[in-house]
C-alpha positions as CSV (number, residue, x, y, z in Angstrom):
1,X,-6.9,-68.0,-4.6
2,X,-3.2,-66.1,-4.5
3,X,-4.2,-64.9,-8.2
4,X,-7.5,-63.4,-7.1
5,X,-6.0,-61.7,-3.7
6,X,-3.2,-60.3,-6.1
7,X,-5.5,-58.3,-8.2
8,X,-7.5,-57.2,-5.3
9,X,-4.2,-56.0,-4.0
10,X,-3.5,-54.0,-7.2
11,X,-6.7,-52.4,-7.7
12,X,-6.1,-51.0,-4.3
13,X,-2.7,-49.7,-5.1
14,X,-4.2,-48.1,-8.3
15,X,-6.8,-46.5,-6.6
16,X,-4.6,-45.0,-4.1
17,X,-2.6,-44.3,-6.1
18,X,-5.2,-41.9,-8.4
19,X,-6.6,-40.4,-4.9
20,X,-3.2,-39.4,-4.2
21,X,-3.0,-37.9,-7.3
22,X,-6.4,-36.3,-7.4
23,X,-5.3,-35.0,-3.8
24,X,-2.2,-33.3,-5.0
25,X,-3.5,-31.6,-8.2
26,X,-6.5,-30.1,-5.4
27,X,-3.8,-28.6,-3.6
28,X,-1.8,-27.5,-6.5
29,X,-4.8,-25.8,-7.4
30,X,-5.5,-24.2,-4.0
31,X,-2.0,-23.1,-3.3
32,X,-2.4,-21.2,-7.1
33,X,-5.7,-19.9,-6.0
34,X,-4.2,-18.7,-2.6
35,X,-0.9,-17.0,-4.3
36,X,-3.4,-14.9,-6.8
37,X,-5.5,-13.8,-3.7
38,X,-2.1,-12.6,-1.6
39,X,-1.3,-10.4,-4.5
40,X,-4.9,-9.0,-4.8
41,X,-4.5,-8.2,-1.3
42,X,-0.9,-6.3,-1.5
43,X,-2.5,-4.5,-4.3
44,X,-5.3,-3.1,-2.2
45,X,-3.0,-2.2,0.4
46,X,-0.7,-0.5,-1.8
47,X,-3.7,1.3,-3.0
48,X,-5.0,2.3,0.7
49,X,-0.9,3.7,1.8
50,X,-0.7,6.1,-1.5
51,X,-4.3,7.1,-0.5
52,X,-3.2,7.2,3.2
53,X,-0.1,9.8,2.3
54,X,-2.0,11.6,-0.2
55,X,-4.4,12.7,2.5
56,X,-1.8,13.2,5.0
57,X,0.6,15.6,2.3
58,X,-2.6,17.6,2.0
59,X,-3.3,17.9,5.8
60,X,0.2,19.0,6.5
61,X,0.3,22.3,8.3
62,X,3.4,23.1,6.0
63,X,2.0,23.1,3.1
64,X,-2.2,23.9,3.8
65,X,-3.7,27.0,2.9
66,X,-5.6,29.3,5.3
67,X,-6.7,32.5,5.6
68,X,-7.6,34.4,9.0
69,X,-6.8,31.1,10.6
70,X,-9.6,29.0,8.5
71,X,-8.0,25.9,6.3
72,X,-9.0,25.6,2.8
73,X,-9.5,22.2,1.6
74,X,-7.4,21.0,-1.3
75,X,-5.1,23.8,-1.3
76,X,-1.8,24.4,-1.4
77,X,0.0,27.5,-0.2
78,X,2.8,28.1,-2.9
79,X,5.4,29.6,-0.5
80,X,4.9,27.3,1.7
81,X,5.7,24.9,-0.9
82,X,8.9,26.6,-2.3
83,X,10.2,26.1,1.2
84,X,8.8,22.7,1.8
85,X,12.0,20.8,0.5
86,X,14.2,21.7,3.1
87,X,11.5,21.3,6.1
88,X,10.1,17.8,4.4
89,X,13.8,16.5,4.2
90,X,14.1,16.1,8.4
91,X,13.7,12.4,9.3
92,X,10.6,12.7,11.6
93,X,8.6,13.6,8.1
94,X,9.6,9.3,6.8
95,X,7.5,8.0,9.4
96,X,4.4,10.3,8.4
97,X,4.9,9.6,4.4
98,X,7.5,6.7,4.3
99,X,9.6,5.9,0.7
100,X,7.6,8.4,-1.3
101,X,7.6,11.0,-3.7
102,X,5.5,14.2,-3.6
103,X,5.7,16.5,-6.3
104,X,3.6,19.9,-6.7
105,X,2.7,20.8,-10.7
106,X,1.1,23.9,-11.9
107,X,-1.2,23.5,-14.6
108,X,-2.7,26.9,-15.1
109,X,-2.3,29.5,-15.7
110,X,1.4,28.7,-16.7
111,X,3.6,25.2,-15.6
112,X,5.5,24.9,-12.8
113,X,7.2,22.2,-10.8
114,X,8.4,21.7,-7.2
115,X,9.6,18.2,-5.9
116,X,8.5,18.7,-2.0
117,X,9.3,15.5,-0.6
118,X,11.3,13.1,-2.4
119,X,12.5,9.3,-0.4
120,X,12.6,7.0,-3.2
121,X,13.2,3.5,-2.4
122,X,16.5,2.2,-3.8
123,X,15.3,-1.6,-4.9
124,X,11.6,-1.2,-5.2
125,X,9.6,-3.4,-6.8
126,X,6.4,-1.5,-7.3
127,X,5.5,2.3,-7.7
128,X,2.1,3.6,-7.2
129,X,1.3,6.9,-8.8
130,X,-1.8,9.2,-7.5
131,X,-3.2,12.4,-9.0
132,X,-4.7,14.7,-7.0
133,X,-6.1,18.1,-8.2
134,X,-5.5,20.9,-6.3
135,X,-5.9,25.0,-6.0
136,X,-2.1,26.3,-5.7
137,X,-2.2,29.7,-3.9
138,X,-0.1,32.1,-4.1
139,X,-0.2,34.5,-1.2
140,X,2.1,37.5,-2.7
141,X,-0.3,38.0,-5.5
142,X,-3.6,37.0,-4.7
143,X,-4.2,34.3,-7.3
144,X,-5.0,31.1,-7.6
145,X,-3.9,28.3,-10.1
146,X,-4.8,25.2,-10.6
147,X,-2.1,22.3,-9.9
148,X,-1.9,18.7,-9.6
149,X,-0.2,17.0,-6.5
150,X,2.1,13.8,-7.4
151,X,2.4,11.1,-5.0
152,X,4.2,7.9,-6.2
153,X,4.7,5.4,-3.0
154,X,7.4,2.7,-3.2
155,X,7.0,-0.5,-2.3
């Protein structure tokens, strides 16, 4: 009788023993599984803020064009620009575009660069980098160019 109890007794602590198991490689799984959805997540969010400044650099009043008080959409006035630096630089400008960099490139006709907003931050571990085409106008001549607004977001 003792013999027979004894092996009931250890094929219940092997079987407990393999649920435990089976248990702890589920939720080794699942954690994994959870980690590589957190990062899809801060991805997509990472997107949305570049998108988020990208839209809000091209609604600033500072840089927009208009003419006879009518806004222009994806324009850029290129005075306003050259001055931009200096007025983008005050403090109440980080909470509307945060640790980013905007920079203003003329394509044609000719190349030009202007860094109009530039708040890297110092240990970032990712960079997000967004193109958006834009007309660069330039109010003293008349013309138009063609340009391409950089916005790289730290995060």
């Amino acid at each position: 009788m003792e013999k027979r109890g004894q092996m009931q007794m250890m094929e219940t602590v092997a079987i407990l023993f393999i649920f435990f198991i089976l248990i702890s490689l589920g939720f080794i799984f699942y954690t994994q599984v959870a980690k590589q959805s957190i990062a899809t997540k801060a991805e997509e969010f990472q997107d949305l803020t570049a998108i988020q400044v990208a839209q809000l650099a091209g609604s600033l009043p500072e840089l927009q064009c208009s003419e006879q008080n009518i806004v222009k959409e994806n324009c850029i006035d290129y005075l306003k620009a050259q001055a931009a630096p200096a007025i983008l630089a005050k403090p109440e400008y980080f909470d509307v575009l945060g640790y980013a960099t905007l920079t203003l490139q003329k394509i044609y006709p000719g190349t030009d660069e202007i860094p109009l907003y530039s708040r890297p931050l110092v240990n970032a571990d990712n960079k997000r980098a967004s193109f958006f085409p834009v007309a660069i106008f330039d109010p003293a001549s008349s013309t138009t160019a063609f340009g391409v607004l950089v916005i790289e977001v730290y995060s």
